[in-house]
C-alpha positions as CSV (number, residue, x, y, z in Angstrom):
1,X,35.0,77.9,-39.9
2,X,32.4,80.3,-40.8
3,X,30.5,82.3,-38.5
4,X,27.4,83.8,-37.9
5,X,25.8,86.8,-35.5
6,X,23.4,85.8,-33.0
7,X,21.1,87.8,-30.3
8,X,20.8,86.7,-27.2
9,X,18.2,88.4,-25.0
10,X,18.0,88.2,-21.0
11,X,15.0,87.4,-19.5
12,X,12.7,87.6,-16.5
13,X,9.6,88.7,-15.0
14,X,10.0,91.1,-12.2
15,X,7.0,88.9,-10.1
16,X,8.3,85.8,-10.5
17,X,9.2,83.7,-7.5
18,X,12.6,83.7,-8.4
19,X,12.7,87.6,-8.2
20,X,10.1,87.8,-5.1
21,X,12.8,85.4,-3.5
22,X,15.9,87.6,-4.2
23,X,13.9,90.2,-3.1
24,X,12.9,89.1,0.4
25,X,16.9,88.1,0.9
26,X,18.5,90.4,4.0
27,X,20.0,93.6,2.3
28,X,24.0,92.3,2.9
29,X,23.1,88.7,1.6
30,X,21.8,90.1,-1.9
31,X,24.3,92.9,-1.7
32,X,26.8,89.7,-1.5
33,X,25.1,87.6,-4.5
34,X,25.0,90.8,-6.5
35,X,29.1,90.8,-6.2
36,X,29.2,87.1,-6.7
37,X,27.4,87.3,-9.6
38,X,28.7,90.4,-11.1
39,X,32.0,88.4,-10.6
40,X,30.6,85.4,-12.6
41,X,29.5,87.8,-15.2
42,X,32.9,88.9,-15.7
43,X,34.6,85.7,-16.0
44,X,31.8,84.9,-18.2
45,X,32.7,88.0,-20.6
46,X,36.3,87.3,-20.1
47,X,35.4,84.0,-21.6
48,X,34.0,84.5,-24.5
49,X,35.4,88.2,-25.3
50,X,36.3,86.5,-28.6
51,X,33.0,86.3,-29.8
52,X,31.2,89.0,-27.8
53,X,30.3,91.8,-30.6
54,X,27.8,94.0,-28.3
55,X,26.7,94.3,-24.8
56,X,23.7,96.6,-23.5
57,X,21.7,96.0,-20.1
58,X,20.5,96.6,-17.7
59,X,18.0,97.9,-19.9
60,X,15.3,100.9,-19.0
61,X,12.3,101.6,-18.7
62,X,9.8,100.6,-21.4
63,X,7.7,102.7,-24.0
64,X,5.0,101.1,-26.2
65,X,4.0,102.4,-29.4
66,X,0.5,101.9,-31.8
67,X,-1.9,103.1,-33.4
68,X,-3.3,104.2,-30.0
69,X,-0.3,106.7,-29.0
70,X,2.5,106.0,-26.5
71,X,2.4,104.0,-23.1
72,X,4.8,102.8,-20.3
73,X,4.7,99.1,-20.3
74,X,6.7,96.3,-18.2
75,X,8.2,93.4,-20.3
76,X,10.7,90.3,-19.3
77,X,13.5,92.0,-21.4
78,X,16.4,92.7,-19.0
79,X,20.0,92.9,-21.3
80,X,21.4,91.8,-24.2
81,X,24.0,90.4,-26.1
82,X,25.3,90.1,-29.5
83,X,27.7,87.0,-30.2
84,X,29.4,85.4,-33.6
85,X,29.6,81.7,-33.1
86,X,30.0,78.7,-36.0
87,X,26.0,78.2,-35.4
88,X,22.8,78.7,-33.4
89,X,23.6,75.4,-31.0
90,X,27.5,76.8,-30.6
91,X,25.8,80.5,-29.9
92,X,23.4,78.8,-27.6
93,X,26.2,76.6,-25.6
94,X,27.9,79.7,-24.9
95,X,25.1,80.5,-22.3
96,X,24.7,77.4,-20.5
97,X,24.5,77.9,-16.5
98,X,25.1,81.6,-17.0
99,X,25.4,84.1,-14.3
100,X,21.7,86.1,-15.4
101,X,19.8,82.7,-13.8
102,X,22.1,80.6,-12.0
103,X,22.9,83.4,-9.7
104,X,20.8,86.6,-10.3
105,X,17.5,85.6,-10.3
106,X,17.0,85.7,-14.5
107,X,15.0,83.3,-16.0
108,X,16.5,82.5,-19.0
109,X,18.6,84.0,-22.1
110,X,16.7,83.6,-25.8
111,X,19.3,83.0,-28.5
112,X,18.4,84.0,-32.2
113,X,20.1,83.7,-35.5
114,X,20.2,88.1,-36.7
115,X,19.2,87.6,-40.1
116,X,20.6,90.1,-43.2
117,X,18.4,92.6,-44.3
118,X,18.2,91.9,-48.2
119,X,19.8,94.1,-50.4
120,X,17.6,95.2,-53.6
């Protein structure tokens, strides 16, 4: 079985009403989601540890960069992984009713195939 590298990237917008709602829970019952779902997380990882190459998130604060200098920015980018699986819908299934939106108030995960950069 051969296997390729995929990215997945964890998304959400910061004024959705998913993230307005987690927001406007009492203090102890988010405090209690964030345990429960740092839990699922884990069992997730545990999971697939496998296939898990890379992890990275939360992720920062954003900087833009263009032709008109530098600038903070928002964007829905929250973590990311990097997976090997035998193909894009194997890499994808691996993230079905994941922790980052079934629990936390994500709003999806973006799977892509990484590409090789060509040699020559």
């Amino acid at each position: 079985m051969s296997t390729d590298t995929y990215l997945a990237v964890f998304l959400g917008s910061k004024t959705s009403s998913k993230w307005t709602a987690w927001n406007a829970m009492p203090e102890a019952e988010r405090k209690a989601k964030e345990q429960e779902g740092m839990a699922a997380w884990k069992g997730w990882v545990e999971k697939h540890q496998g296939a898990i190459e890379a992890m990275c998130g939360p992720l920062g604060k954003t900087k833009k960069v263009d032709g008109k200098g530098i600038a903070d920015i928002a964007n829905e980018m929250g973590a990311f992984t990097v997976v090997r699986a035998a193909s894009h819908e194997a890499a994808a299934k691996m993230f079905e009713n994941h922790p980052h939106f079934t629990i936390f108030p994500g709003e999806r995960v973006e799977i892509m195939p990484v590409l090789p950069i060509p040699s020559g």
